[in-house]
C-alpha positions, 0 to 999 in steps of 0.5 A: 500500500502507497503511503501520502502525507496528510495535508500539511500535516506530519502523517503518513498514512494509506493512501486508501482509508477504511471508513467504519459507518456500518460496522455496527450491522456485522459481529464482533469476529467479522470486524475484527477479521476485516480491521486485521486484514485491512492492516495486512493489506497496509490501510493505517487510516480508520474514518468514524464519525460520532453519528455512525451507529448512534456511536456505536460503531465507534464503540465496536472499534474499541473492541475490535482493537482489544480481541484483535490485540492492535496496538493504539500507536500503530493506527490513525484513528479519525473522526468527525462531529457536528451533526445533530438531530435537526441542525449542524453544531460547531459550538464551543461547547458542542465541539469539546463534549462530543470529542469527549464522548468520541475517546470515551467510546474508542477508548483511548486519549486522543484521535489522529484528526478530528473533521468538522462533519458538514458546514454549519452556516452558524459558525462562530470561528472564533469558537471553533478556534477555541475549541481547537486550541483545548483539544490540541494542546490537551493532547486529545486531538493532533490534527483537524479537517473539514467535510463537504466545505467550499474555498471560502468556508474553509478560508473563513475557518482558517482565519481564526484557527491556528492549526493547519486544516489537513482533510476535506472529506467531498463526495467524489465517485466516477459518477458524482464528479461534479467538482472535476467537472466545471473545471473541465468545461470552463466558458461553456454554456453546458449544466457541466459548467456550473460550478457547485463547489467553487472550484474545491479541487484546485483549491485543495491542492493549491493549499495541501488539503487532501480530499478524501472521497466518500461513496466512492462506488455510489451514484447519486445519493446513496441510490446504489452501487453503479458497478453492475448496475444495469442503469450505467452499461457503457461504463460498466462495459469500459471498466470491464475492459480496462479492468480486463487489461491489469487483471483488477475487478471493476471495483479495484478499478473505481478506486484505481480511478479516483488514484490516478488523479494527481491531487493525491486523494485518499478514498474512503471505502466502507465494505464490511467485506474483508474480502471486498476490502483486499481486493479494492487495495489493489488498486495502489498498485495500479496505475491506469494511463491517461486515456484509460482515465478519460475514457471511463470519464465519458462512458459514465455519460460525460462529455468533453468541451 
């Protein structure tokens, strides 16, 4: 498994992440038996958030690491907060007490980074500063990130915190590519060319913000896998051709996909499969050409100017 940094951050971390948001759905041995073989396959980087089975799945975790005797220090452990029933909260206040109940969960002192879960068009940044400043020099948390925030949120943000900002958590799959998109058709009077995110992607690589993309084999909103999916054909025809050509699934292959790309993202993926898990680490060892990045980009319906 290739290794990036994180951000400006000093991590080293897998460059594919396992995201834990449905572990609570399998048992204690099967998430111990897909955690342990994620690590063999060289994933360092575990993503929860504290929404995730109601904290469930972060208390799960906590005992994966005990019956599967994993050491704290040789992981990186992420979590976000933020979302309430109702509203977004990046109160002082809100901010401390969840990352509180986050470490009382995993069972440890302190988590790698910390991601604000979604924007909350309420923030107060110098509360969030605030917030910061107790956890980092506390110990509790080491490095801080942002989720589904534009340029301008984050540059707000960035203002008043003093740590760096090194993860910004977006929706990115070969058929959500909203942000590649209105960068590919600048002056063009197409619905390709609006421009939803404010050029999110450029942004974070002009400022060493690594974008970790979520759903990474869904469509749409959470409607489903397009792998195999009957709706996405023409893609599903390309990837099994392109796929044929290293020996990779269509699923290595969406995430060898979103690899190519030399904003050096790191993709979440969220299979309690462990088989699942260490076939789509192959793909960091794939690199596709080019022409083979296009061309899976136009047959998942996208045109170029």
């Amino acid at each position: 498994m290739k290794k990036i940094k994180l951000g400006k951050s000093s991590l080293t971390v897998s460059e594919i992440c396992l995201g834990l948001m449905r572990i609570s759905e399998s048992k204690l041995k099967d998430n111990t038996n897909l955690v342990k073989t994620a690590l063999e396959h060289g994933i360092n980087f575990f993503d929860h958030a504290d929404i995730y089975g109601a904290g469930e799945c972060e208390k799960i975790f906590a005992q994966v690491m005990k019956s599967g005797d994993i050491a704290r220090d040789s992981i990186l452990i992420q979590s976000k907060c933020a979302i309430r029933k109702g509203c977004f909260d990046f109160s002082y206040d809100y901010i401390i007490s969840s990352v509180e109940d986050i470490l009382k969960r995993l069972n440890t002192d302190y988590i790698d980074v910390l991601l604000l879960h979604r924007p909350d068009t309420l923030m107060e940044p110098e509360e969030v500063a605030k917030a910061f400043d107790m956890l980092h020099s506390s110990g509790k948390v080491r490095h801080f990130g942002v989720s589904n925030q534009k340029p301008l949120q984050i540059e707000l943000l960035q203002k008043y915190v003093k740590q760096d900002l090194v993860a910004n958590q977006l929706q990115l799959s070969l058929t959500n590519t909203g942000m590649i998109d209105s960068g590919l058709n600048v002056n063009m009077q197409v619905n390709q060319a609006i421009d939803h995110d404010d050029s999110i992607l450029e942004y974070c690589r002009l400022n060493d913000i690594t974008i970790q993309p979520w759903s990474p084999f869904q469509y749409g909103w959470f409607e489903g896998t397009f792998i195999d999916n009957p709706q996405f054909e023409v893609l599903n025809n390309a990837m099994a051709e392109i796929g044929e050509n290293y020996g990779i699934s269509k699923t290595t292959l969406a995430i060898a996909w979103l690899l190519r790309h030399p904003a050096k993202m790191q993709p979440i993926i969220g299979s309690t499969n462990a088989n699942r898990v260490a076939e789509v680490c192959v793909a960091s060892s794939i690199y596709i050409t080019r022409e083979e990045w296009y061309k899976l980009y136009i047959a998942a319906g996208n045109t170029l100017p």
